[in-house]
Backbone bond lengths (Angstrom), bond angles and torsions (degrees), N, CA, C in turn:
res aa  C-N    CA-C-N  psi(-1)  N-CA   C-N-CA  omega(-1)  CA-C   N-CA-C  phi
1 X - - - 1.437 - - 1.529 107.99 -
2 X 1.575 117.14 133.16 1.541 116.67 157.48 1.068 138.03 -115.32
3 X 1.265 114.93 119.75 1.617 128.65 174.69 1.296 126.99 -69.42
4 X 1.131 102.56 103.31 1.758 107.54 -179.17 1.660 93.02 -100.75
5 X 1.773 106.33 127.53 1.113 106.98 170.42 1.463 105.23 -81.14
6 X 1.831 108.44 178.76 1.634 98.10 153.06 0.912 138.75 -115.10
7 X 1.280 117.84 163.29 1.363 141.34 -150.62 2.095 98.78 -42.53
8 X 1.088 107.30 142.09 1.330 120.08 -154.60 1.651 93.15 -106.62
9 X 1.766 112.36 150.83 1.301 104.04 -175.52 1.656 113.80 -90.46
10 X 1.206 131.94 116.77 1.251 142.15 165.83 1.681 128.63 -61.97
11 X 1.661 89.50 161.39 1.764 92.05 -177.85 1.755 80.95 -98.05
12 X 1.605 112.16 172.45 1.022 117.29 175.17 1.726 104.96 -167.77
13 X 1.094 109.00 132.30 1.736 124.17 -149.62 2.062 84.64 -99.12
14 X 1.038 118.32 124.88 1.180 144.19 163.31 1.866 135.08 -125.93
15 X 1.213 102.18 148.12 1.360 103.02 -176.26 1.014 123.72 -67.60
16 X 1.443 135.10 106.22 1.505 117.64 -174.11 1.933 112.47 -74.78
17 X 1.450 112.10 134.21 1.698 122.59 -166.72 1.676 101.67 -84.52
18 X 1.492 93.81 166.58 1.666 101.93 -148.83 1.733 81.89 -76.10
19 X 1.772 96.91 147.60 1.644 106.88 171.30 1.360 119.19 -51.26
20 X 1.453 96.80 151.61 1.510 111.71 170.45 1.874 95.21 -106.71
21 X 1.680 95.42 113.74 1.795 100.20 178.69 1.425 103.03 -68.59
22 X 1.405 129.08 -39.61 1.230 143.93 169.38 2.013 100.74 -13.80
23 X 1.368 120.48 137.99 0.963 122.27 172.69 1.648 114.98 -135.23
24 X 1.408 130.60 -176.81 1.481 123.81 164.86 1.578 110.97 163.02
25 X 0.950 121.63 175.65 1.449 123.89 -159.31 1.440 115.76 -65.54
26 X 1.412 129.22 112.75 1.313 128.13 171.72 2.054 122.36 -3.84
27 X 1.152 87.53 -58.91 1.146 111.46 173.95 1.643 122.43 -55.80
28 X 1.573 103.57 -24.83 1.587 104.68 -170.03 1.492 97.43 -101.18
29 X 1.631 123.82 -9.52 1.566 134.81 -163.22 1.177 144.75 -43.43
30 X 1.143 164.66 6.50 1.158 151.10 171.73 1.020 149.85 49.58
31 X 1.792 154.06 71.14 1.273 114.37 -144.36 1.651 79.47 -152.83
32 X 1.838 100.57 142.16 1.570 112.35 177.21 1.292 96.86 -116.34
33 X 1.815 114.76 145.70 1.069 117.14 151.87 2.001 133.39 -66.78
34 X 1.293 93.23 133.01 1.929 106.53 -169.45 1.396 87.43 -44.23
35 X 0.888 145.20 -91.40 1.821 150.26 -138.38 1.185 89.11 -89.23
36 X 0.754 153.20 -54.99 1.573 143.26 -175.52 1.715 126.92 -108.46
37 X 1.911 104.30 65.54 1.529 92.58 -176.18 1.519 115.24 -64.08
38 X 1.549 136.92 19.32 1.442 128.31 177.30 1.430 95.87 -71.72
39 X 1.586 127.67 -43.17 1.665 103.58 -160.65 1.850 91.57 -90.72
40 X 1.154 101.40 175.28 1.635 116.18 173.91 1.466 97.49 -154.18
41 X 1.544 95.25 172.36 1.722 99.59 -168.51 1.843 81.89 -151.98
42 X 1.781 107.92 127.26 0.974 114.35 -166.96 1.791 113.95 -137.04
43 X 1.822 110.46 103.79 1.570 104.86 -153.22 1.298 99.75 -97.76
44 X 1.489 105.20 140.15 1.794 125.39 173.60 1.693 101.70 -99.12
45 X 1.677 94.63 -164.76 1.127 101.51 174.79 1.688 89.29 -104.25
46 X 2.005 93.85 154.09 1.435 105.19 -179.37 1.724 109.78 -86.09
47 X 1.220 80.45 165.51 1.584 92.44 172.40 1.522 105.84 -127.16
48 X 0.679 100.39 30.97 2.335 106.61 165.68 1.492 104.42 -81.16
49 X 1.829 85.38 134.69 1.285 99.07 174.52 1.574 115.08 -70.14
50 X 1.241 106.10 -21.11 1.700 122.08 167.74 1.457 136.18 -51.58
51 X 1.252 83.62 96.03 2.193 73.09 -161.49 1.340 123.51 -63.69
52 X 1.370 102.17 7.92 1.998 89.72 179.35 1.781 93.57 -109.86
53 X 1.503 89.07 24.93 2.096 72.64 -179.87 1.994 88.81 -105.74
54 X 1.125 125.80 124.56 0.906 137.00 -165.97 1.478 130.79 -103.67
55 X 1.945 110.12 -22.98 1.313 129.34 174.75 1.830 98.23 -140.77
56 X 1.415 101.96 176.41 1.389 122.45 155.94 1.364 140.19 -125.98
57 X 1.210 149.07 160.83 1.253 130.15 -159.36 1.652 117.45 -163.68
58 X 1.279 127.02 102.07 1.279 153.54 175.08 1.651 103.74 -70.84
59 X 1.607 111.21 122.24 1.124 116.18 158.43 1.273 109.12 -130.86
60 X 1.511 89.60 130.18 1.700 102.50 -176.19 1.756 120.82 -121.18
61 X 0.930 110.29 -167.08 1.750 105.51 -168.05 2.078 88.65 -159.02
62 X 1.678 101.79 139.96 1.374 97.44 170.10 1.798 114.65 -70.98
63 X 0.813 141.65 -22.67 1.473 138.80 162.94 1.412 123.44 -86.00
64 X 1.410 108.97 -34.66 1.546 90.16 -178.48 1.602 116.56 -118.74
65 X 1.119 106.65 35.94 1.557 142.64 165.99 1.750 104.68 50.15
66 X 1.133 127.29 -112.39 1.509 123.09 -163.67 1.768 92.45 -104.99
67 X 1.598 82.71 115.12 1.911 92.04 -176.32 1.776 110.66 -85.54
68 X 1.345 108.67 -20.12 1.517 114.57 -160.24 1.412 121.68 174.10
69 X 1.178 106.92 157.75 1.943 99.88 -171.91 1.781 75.24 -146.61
70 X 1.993 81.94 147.74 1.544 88.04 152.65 1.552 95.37 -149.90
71 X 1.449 108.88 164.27 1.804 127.11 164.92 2.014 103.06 -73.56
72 X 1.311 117.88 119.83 1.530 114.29 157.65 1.743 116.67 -75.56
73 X 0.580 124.88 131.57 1.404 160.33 159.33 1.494 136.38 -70.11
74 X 1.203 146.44 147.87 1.359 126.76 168.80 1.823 91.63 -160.96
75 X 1.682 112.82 121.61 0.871 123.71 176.47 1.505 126.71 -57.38
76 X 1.346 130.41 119.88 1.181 113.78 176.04 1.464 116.20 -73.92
77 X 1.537 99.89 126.78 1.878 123.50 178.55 1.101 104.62 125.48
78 X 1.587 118.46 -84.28 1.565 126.13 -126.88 1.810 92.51 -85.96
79 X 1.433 110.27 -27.77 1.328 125.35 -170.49 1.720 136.55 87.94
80 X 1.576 87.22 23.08 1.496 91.88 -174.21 1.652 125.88 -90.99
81 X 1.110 119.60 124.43 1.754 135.42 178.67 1.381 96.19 -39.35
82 X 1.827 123.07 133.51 1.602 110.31 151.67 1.269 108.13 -140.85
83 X 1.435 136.76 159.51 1.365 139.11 158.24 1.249 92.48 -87.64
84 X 1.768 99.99 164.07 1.515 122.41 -174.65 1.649 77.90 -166.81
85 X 1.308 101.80 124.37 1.287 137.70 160.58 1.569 115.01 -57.09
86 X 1.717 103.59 130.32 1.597 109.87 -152.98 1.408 96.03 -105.92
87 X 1.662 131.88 -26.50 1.584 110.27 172.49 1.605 104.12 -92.00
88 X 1.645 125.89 -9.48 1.527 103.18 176.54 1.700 110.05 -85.60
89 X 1.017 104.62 146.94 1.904 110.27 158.40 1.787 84.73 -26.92
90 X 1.887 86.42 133.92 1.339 101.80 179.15 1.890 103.39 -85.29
91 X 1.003 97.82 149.09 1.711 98.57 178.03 1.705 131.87 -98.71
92 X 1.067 142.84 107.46 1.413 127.93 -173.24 1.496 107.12 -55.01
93 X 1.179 121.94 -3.52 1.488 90.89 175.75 1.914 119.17 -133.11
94 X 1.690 90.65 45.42 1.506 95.88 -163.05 1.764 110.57 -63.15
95 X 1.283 126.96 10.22 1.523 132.67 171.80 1.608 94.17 -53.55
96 X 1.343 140.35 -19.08 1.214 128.43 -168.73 1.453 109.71 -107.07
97 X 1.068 114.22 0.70 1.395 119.03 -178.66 1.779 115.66 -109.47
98 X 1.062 128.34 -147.32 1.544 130.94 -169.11 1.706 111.83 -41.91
99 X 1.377 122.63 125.39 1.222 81.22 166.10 1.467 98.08 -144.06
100 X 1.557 114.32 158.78 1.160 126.95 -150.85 2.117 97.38 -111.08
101 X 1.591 104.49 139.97 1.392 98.60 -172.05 1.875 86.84 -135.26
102 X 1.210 103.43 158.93 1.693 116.64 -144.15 1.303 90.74 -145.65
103 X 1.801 129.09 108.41 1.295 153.43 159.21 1.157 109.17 -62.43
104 X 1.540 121.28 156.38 1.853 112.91 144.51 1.500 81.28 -121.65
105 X 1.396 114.36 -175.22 1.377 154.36 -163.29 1.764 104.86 -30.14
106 X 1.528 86.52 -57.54 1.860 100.27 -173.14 1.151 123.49 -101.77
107 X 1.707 100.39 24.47 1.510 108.46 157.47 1.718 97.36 73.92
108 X 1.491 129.61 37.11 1.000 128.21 133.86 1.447 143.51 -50.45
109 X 1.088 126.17 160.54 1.923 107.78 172.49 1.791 98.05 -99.76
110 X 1.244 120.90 113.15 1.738 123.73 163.82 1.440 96.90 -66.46
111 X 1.854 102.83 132.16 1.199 103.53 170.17 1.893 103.55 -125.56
112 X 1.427 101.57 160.76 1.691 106.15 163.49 2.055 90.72 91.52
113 X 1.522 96.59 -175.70 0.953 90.25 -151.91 2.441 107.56 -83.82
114 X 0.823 98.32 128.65 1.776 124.75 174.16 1.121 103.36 -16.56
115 X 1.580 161.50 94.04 1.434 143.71 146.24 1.155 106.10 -54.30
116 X 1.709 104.06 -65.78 1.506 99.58 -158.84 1.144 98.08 -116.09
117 X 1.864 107.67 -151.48 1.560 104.50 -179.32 1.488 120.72 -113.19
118 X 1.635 107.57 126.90 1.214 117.36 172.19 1.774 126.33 -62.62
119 X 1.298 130.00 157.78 0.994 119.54 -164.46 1.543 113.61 -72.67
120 X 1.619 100.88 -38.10 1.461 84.72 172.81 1.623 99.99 -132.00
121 X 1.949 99.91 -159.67 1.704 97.24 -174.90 1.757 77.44 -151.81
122 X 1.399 97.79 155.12 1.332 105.85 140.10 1.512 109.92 -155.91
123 X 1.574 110.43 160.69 1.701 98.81 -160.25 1.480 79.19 -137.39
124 X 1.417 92.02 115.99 1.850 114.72 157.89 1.242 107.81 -31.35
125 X 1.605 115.40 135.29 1.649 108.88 166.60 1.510 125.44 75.04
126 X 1.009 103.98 -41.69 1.917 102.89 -173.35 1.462 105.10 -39.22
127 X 1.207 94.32 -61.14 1.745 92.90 -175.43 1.721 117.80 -37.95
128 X 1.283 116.82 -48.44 1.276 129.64 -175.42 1.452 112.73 -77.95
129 X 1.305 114.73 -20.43 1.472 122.07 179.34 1.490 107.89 -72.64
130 X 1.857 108.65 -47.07 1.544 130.98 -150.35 1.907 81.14 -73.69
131 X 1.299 112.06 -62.47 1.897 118.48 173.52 1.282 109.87 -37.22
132 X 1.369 128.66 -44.13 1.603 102.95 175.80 0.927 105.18 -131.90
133 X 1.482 126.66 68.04 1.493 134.65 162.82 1.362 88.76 -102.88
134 X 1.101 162.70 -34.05 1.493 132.19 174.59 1.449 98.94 118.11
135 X 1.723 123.41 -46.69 1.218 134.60 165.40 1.720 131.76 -16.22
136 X 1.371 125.64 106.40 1.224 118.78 175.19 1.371 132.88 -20.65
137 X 1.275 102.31 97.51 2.016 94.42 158.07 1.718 89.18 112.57
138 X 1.502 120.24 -0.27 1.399 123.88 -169.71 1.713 99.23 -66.86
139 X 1.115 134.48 -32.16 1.604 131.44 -170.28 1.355 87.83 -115.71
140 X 1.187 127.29 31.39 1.897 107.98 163.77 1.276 111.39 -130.58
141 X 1.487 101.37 -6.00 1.490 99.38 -167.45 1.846 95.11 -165.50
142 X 1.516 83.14 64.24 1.635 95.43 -175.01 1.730 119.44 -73.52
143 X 1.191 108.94 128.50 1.395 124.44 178.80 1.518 122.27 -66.52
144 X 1.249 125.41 -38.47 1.427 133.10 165.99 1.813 104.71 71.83
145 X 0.901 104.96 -178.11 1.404 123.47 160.35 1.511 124.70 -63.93
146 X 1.488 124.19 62.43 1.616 91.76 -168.92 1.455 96.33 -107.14
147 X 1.603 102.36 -148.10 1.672 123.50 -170.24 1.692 86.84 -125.81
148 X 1.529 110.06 123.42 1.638 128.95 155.41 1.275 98.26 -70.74
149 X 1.793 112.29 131.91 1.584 117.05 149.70 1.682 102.73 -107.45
150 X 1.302 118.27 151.85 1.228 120.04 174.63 1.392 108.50 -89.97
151 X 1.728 99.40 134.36 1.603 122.21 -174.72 1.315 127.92 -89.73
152 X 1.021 106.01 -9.81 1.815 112.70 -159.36 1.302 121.91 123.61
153 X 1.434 120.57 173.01 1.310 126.98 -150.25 2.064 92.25 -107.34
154 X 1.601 94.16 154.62 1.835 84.78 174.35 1.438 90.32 -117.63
């Protein structure tokens, strides 16, 4: 008998597309993944009762429609960005879970809390979270590890 496992989630080196100078409120943002513009990740304003969660954030995919939402966050002190998951019981200590890191132009690290929009994002983990969340379409139309560039304002 042969076992073919499956197909395993990969890094994958892509071109990053010419900037959008265009700017606007965190909250109004936009952002496609480089190697994979099918998913996008699109931040509102939150509705957490949590006051250091400061935005919200929809990631979606053109086929398998709205994959996940989380509340952003920003730790008081040290200054670190976190998602906290918007249909589980929210957690006091989501600093250990997803965390989201915020470029400008020249590939700086943005720190503290987000006004507007940075050029790019990338969020620790998602990829590995989105793979074994159990979630439809997660092994068919795998998300991986990439780098968010920001797209425009909605």
């Amino acid at each position: 008998m042969l076992i073919i496992p499956p197909s395993m989630p990969s890094i994958e080196v892509a071109q990053v597309q010419p900037q959008i100078t265009k700017t606007c409120p965190l909250t109004k943002s936009i952002y496609r993944a480089i190697s994979k513009p099918e998913f996008e990740i699109r931040f509102t304003k939150t509705k957490s009762a949590i006051a250091s969660e400061f935005a919200a954030l929809t990631l979606k995919h053109k086929i398998r429609g709205t994959i996940a939402s989380f509340n952003m966050g920003g730790s008081m002190g040290y200054g670190i960005v976190y998602l906290n998951p918007i249909m589980a019981k929210p957690t006091e200590n989501a600093e250990n879970e997803l965390k989201p890191v915020f470029f400008d132009r020249r590939w700086q690290n943005v720190n503290g809390t987000i006004n507007t929009s940075p050029a790019y994002l990338f969020i620790a983990g998602l990829g590995v979270e989105d793979w074994y969340s159990g979630r439809k379409g997660s092994r068919n139309q795998v998300l991986g590890d990439v780098m968010w560039q920001f797209a425009g304002c909605q």
